[in-house]
C-alpha positions as CSV (number, residue, x, y, z in Angstrom):
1,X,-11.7,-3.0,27.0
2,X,-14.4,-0.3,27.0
3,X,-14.8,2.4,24.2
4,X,-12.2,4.9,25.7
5,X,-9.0,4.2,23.6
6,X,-8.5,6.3,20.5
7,X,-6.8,5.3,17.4
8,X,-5.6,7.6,15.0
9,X,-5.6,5.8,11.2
10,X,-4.5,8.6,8.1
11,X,-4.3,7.5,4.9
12,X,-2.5,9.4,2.4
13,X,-2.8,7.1,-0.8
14,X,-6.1,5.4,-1.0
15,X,-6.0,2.9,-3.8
16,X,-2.8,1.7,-2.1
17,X,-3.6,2.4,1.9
18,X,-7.2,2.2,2.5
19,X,-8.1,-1.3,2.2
20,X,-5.2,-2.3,4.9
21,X,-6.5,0.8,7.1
22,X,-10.3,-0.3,7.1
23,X,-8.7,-4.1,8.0
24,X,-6.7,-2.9,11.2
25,X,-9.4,-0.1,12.5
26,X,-12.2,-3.4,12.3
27,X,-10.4,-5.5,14.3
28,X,-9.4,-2.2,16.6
29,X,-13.3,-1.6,17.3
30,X,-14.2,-5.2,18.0
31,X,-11.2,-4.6,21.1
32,X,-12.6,-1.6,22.3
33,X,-10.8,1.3,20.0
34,X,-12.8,4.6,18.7
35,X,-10.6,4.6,15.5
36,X,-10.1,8.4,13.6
37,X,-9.7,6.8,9.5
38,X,-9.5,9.3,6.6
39,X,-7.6,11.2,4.4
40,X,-4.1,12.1,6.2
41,X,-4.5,16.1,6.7
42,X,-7.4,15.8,8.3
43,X,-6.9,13.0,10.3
44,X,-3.6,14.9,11.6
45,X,-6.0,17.9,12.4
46,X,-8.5,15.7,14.1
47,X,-5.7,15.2,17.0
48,X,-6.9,18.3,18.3
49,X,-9.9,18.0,18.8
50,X,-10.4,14.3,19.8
51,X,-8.9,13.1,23.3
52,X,-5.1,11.4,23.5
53,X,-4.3,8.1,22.2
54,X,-2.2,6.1,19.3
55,X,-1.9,7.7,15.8
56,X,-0.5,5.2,13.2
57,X,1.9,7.4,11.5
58,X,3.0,5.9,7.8
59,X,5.9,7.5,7.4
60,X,7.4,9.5,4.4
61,X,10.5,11.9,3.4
62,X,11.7,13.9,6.2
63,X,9.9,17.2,5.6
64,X,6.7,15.3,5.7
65,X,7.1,12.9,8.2
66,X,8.8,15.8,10.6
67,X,5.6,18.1,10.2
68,X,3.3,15.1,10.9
69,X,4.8,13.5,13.8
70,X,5.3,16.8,15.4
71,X,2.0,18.4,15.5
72,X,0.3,15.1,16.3
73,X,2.5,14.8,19.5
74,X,2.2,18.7,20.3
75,X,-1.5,17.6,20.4
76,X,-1.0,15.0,23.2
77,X,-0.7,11.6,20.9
78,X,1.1,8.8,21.3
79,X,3.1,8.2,17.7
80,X,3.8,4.7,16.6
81,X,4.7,4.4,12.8
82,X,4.7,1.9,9.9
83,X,6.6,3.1,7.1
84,X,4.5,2.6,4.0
85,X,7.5,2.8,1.6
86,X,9.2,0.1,4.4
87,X,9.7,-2.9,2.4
88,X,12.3,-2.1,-0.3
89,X,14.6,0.1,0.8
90,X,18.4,0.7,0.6
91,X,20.3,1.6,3.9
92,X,22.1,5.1,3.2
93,X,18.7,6.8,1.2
94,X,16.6,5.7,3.8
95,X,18.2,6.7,6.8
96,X,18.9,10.1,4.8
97,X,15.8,10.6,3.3
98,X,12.8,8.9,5.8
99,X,14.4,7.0,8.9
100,X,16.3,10.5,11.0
101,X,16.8,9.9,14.2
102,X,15.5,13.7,15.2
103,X,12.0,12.6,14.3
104,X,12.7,8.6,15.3
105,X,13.2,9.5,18.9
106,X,9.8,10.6,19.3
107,X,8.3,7.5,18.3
108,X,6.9,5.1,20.5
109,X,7.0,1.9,18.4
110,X,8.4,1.6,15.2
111,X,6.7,-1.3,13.2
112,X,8.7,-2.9,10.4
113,X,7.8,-4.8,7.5
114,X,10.1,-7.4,8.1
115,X,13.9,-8.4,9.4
116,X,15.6,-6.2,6.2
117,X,13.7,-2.7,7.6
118,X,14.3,-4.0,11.4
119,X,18.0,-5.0,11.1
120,X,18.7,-1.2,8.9
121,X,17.5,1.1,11.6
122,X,18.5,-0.8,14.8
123,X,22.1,-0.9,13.0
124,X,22.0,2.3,12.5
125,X,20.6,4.0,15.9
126,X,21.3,1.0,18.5
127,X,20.3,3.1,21.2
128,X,16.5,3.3,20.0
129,X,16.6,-0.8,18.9
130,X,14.1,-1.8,20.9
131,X,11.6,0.4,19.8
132,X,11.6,-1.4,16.1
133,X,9.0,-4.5,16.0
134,X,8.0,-6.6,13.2
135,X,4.8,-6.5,12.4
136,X,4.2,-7.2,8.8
137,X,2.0,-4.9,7.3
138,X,-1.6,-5.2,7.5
139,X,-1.5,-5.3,3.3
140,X,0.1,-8.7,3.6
141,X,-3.0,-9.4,5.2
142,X,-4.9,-9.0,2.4
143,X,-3.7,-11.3,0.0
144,X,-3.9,-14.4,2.3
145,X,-6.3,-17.1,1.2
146,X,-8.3,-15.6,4.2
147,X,-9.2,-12.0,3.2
148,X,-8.8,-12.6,-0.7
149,X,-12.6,-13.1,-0.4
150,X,-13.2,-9.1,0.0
151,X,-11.9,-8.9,-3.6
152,X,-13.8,-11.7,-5.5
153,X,-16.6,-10.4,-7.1
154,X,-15.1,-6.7,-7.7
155,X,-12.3,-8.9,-9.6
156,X,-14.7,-11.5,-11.4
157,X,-16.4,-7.9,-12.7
158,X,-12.9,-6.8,-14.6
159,X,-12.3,-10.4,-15.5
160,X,-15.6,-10.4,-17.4
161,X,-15.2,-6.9,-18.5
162,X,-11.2,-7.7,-20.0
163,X,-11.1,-11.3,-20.2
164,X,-7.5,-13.3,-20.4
165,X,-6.2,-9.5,-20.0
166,X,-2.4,-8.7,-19.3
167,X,-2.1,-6.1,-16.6
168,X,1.3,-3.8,-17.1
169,X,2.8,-2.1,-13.8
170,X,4.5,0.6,-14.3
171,X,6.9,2.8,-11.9
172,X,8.2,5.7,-14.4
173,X,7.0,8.9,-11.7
174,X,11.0,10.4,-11.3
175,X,10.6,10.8,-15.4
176,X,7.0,10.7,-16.6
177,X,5.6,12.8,-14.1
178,X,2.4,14.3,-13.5
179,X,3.4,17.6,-14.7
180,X,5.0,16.2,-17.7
181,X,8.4,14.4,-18.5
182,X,11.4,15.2,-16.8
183,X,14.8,16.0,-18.7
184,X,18.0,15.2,-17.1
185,X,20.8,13.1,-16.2
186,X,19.6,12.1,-13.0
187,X,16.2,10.1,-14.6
188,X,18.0,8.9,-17.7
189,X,18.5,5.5,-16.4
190,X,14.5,6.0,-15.7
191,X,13.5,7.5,-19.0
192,X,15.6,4.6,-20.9
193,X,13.7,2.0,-18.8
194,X,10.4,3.7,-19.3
195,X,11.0,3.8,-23.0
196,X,11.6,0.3,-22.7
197,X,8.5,-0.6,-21.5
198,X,6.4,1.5,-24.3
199,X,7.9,-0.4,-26.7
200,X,7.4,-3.3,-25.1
201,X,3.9,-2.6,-24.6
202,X,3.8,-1.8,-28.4
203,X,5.1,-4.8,-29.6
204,X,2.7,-6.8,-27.5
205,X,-0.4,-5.2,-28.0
206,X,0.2,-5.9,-31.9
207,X,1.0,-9.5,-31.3
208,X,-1.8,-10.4,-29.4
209,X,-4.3,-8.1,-30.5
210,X,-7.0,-10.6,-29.3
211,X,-5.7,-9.7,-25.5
212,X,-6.4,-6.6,-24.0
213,X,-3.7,-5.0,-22.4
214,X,-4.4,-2.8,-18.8
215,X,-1.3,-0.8,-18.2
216,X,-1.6,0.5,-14.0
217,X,0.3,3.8,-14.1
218,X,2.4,5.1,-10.3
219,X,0.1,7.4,-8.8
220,X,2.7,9.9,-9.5
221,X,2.6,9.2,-13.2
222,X,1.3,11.5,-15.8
223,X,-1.3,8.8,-17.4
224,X,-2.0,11.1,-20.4
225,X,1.4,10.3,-22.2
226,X,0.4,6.4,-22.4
227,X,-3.1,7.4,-23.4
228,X,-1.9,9.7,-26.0
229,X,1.3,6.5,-27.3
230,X,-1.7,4.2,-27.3
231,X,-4.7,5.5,-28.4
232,X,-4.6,4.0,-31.8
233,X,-4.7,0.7,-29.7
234,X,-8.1,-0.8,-29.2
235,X,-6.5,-3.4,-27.0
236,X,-4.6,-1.1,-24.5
237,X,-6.3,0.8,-21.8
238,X,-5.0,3.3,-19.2
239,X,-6.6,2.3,-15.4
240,X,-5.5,3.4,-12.4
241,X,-8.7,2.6,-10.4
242,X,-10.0,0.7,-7.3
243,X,-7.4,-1.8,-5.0
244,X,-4.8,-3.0,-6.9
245,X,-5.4,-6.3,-5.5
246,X,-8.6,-6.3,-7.4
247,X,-6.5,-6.2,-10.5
248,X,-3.8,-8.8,-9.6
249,X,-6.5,-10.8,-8.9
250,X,-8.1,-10.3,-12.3
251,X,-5.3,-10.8,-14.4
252,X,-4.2,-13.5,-16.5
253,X,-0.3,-12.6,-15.9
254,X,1.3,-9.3,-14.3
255,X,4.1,-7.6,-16.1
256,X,6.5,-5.2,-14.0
257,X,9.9,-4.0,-13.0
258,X,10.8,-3.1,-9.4
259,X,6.8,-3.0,-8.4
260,X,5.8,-3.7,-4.9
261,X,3.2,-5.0,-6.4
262,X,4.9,-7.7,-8.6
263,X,5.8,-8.9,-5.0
264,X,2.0,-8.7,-3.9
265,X,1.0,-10.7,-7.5
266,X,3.4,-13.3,-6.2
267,X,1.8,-13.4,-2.7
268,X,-1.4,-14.1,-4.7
269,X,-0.1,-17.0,-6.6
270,X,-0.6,-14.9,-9.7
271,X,1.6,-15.4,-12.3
272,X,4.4,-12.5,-12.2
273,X,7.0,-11.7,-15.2
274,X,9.5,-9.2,-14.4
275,X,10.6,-7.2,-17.8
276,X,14.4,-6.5,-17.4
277,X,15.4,-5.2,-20.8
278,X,18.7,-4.0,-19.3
279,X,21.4,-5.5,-16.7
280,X,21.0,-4.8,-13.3
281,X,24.2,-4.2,-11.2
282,X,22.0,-5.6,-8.1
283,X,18.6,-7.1,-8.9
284,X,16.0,-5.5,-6.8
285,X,13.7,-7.5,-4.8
286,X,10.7,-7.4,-7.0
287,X,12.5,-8.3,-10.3
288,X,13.7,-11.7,-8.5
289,X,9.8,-13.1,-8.1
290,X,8.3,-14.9,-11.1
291,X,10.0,-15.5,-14.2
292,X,12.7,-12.8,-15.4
293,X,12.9,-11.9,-18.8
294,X,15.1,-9.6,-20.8
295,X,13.3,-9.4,-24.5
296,X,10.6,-8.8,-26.1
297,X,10.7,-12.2,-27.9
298,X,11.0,-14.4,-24.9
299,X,8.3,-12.2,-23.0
300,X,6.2,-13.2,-26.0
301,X,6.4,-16.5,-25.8
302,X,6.1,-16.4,-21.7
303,X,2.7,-15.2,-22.5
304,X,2.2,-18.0,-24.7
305,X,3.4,-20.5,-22.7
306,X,1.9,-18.9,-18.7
307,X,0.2,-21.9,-18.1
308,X,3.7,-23.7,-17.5
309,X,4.5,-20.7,-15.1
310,X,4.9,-23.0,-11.9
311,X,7.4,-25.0,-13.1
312,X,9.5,-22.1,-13.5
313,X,8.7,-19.4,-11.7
314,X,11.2,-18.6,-8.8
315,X,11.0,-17.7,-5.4
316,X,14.2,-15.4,-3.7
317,X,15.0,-16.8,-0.7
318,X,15.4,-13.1,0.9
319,X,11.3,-12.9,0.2
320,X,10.3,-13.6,4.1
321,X,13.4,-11.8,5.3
322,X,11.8,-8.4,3.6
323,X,8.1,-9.4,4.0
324,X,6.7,-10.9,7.5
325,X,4.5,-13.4,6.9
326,X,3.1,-16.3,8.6
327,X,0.4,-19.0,8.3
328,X,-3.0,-17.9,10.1
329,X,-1.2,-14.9,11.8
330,X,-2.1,-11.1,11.0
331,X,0.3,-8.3,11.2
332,X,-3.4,-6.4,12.1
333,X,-3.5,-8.4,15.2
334,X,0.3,-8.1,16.3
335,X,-0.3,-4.1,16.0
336,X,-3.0,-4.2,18.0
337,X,-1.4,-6.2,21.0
338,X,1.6,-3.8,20.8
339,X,-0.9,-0.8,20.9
340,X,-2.0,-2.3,24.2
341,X,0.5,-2.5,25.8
342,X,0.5,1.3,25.5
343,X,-0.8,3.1,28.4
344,X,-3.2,6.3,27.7
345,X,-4.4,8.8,29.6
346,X,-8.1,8.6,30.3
347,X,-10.5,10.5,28.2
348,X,-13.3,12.8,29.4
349,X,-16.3,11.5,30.2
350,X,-18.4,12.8,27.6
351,X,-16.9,13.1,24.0
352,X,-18.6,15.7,22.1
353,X,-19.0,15.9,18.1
354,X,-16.3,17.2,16.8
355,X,-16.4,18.6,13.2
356,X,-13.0,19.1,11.6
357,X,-12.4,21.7,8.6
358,X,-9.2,21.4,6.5
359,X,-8.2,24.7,4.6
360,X,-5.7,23.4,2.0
361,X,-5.0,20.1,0.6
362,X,-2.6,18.5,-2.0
363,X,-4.1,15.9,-2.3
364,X,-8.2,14.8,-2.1
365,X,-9.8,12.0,-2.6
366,X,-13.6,10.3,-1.9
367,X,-14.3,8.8,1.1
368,X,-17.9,7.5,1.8
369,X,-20.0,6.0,4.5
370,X,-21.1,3.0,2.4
371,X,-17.5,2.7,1.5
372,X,-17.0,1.8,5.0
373,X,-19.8,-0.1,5.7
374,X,-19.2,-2.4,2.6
375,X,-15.9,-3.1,3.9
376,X,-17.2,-4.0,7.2
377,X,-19.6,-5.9,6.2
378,X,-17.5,-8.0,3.6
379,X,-15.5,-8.9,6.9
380,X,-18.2,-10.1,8.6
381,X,-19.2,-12.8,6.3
382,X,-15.7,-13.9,6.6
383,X,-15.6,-14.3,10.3
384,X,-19.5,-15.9,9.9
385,X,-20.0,-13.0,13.1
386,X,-21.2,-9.3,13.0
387,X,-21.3,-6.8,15.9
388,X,-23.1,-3.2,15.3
389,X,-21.4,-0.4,14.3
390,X,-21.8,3.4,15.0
391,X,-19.9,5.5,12.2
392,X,-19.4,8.8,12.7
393,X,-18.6,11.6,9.9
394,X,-16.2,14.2,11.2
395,X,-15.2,16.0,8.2
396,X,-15.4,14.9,4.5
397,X,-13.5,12.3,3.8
398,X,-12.7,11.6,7.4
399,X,-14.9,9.3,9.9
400,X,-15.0,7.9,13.8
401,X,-15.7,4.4,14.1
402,X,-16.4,2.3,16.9
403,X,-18.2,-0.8,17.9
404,X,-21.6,0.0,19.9
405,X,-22.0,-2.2,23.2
C-alpha cells in the first residue's frame, strides 16, 4: 500500500487519548497511511484541506458528536467511530445521550469496546447491526505485557520521586467542578460520595504519614478544592499529569470508585481497592475488580496487608464481555484491517502543505514534535525494527505523519 490513504486521528483528551492515538497512527504509517493526529478542532478543520479518507471519530454527547461527524463528512470523509466513553455505559443514557441514530447512520463502521457496547446499539437500531465491530480499544493495548515497556522508566521516575505511594482516583466532576461545587439534588448522591472520599483521604494520610498519598483528580475536576482540604498534609499531593498508566504503574495500590481506570490498574496486575462507603443498588463494573471495601478501617488494614492482594482480589466474570481482549492480538491492528477494507477515492497527485488556523478553542493543550518522535521511537525498540519517518507540523498542536519509502 503506497502513501495515498489518509487517516484522520483527533484527540480531544490527551492524558487519556494520546498515547492510544500515537499507537494506532504507527502501525497506520508502517501500512501505507498519511495519518492527520492532534488536538480534535483542528484535526476536524484539517478535513478540508487534506484529500478524502478515514477520520476516527471518538464519539461524545450528541451536540458534539453531531457537529463533528457532520462537517467532517460535508468535507468528503469517510466516518468510522470509537466511542471513547464506550466501555461503561447504561442502555437508555447512551442511546439518549451519545449513540442517536440521526448521526449513527452516517457512520461507516462503528467500533466497540467489547460485546456489552456491541449487543446495546445493535438491540437498539437492528437495521444498522452490521456496522458495529469489536475492536477493543487501542488503550487496552497499552497495558499488555507488550507495550507496558513505553511506560517503564517515566514510572520508575515517580516511583523514586513518591516511593511505596498510594494513588487516589477520583470521579467527582458532576459536583466538584471546574468552576466550583455544584449545589443540588441531582449531584447529591455525588457530593455525599465525594465527601466520602475526603475523609477518607484524611483519615489515611494521618495513619500512614510515612506514605505519600497522590490523589489523580477527573479532568473535569476543580483540583484547587483538594489542594486547599489538604495542604496542611505533607504527605498528600494533587497530580493530574502525564499517562495515567505511568501512575498505575508507579503505584503501590490504586484506590477508586467507578474509575475506568481502576479497570486499567487491574489490566496491569496492579493491586486495585475499590472504596464503597455506601450500598450500591447495582455495582458498577469498576467497583467489582480488586478487593471492595466499605470502611475506612478495613481499607486501612488492606493497605497494611496489599501484599496478600492476590489471594483475594476478584475478577467479575462480565470483565471480557465489556473489554475485548486477547493474548498477542491488538485492537490497533483489527482497526486497521477494517479501515482497509474501506475503499477511497484517489488523492491528487501532488499534496501541497497545508497550514491549518483554528480561531477558537475550549480546550488547548501541547503537542510537540519530540513528543512524537519519542513515542515512535519507544516502539521501535519494542519491535527490535525502525523505518524512517517524515513528520509534518500543520498547525500547532496538530501534525502529518507518514512513513518515507
Amino acid at each position: 500500500m503506497t502513501n495515498k490513504r489518509f487517516l484522520y486521528l483527533p484527540v480531544e483528551v490527551k492524558v487519556r487519548e494520546l498515547d492510544a492515538k500515537l499507537l494506532l497512527s504507527y502501525y497506520a504509517m508502517k501500512q501505507g497511511y498519511q495519518v492527520i493526529i492532534g488536538d480534535h478542532p483542528t484535526v476536524v478543520e484539517s478535513t478540508a484541506h487534506f484529500p478524502a479518507g478515514i477520520f476516527l471519530a471518538k464519539g461524545g454527547p450528541k451536540g458534539f458528536r453531531k457537529r463533528t461527524i457532520t462537517k467532517v463528512k460535508e468535507n468528503g470523509q469517510i466516518v468510522v467511530e470509537l466511542d471513547e466513553e464506550g466501555l461503561l455505559i447504561e442502555k437508555s443514557k447512551y442511546i439518549r445521550d451519545r449513540m442517536r441514530k440521526d448521526m449513527l447512520q452516517f457512520v461507516e463502521q462503528e467500533y466497540c469496546w467489547g460485546d456489552h457496547q456491541k449487543q446495546i446499539i445493535s438491540n437498539t437500531y437492528p437495521d444498522l447491526a452490521t456496522k458495529c465491530k469489536i475492536v477493543g480499544n487501542p488503550r487496552l493495548d497499552l497495558l499488555s505485557e507488550k507495550y507496558r515497556e513505553i511506560y517503564r522508566l517515566e514510572a520508575k521516575a515517580i516511583q523514586e520521586k513518591y516511593h511505596n505511594f498510594i494513588l487516589v482516583n477520583t470521579r467527582f466532576p458532576l459536583y466538584n467542578a471546574s468552576k466550583g461545587l455544584k449545589e443540588n439534588s441531582y449531584v447529591e448522591p455525588i457530593k455525599k460520595l465525594y465527601i466520602a472520599f475526603l475523609e477518607m483521604i484524611e483519615a489515611t494520610a494521618k495513619r500512614f504519614p510515612e506514605k505519600n498519598i497522590v490523589i489523580r483528580p477527573h479532568p473535569g475536576e476543580n483540583r484547587r478544592t483538594y489542594q486547599q482540604r489538604f495542604k496542611q498534609f505533607h504527605n498528600v499531593h494533587i497530580i493530574h499529569e502525564g499517562s495515567i498508566i505511568n501512575w498505575l504503574l508507579a503505584a503501590n495500590v490504586i484506590i477508586h470508585n467507578g474509575c475506568t481506570s481502576g479497570i486499567e490498574a487491574f489490566l496491569l496486575d496492579k493491586p486495585v481497592i475499590s472504596y464503597i462507603p455506601f450500598v450500591e443498588k447495582n455495582t458498577v463494573l469498576p467497583n467489582q475488580v480488586g478487593l471492595q471495601i466499605t470502611t475506612i478501617p478495613s481499607l486501612q488494614q488492606a493497605i497494611l496487608n496489599i501484599s496478600d492482594y492476590n489471594q483475594h482480589k476478584k475478577v467479575p466474570e462480565s470483565l471480557y464481555h465489556h473489554c475485548f481482549m486477547e493474548h498477542d492480538s491488538y485492537s490497533y491492528d483489527r482497526i486497521l484491517q477494517l479501515c482497509n477494507r474501506i475503499s477511497l477515492p484517489s488523492p491528487p497527485p501532488k499534496i501541497s502543505p497545508q497550514r491549518i488556523s483554528i480561531q477558537k478553542q475550549k480546550r488547548r493543550f501541547s503537542l510537540l514534535e519530540n513528543e512524537l518522535m519519542n513515542f515512535y521511537q519507544k516502539i521501535d525498540q519494542i519491535e527490535q525494527s525502525s523505518f524512517q519517518r517524515h513528520i509534518d507540523k500543520i498547525a500547532p498542536n496538530a501534525y502529518r505523519v507518514q512513513a518515507i519509502t
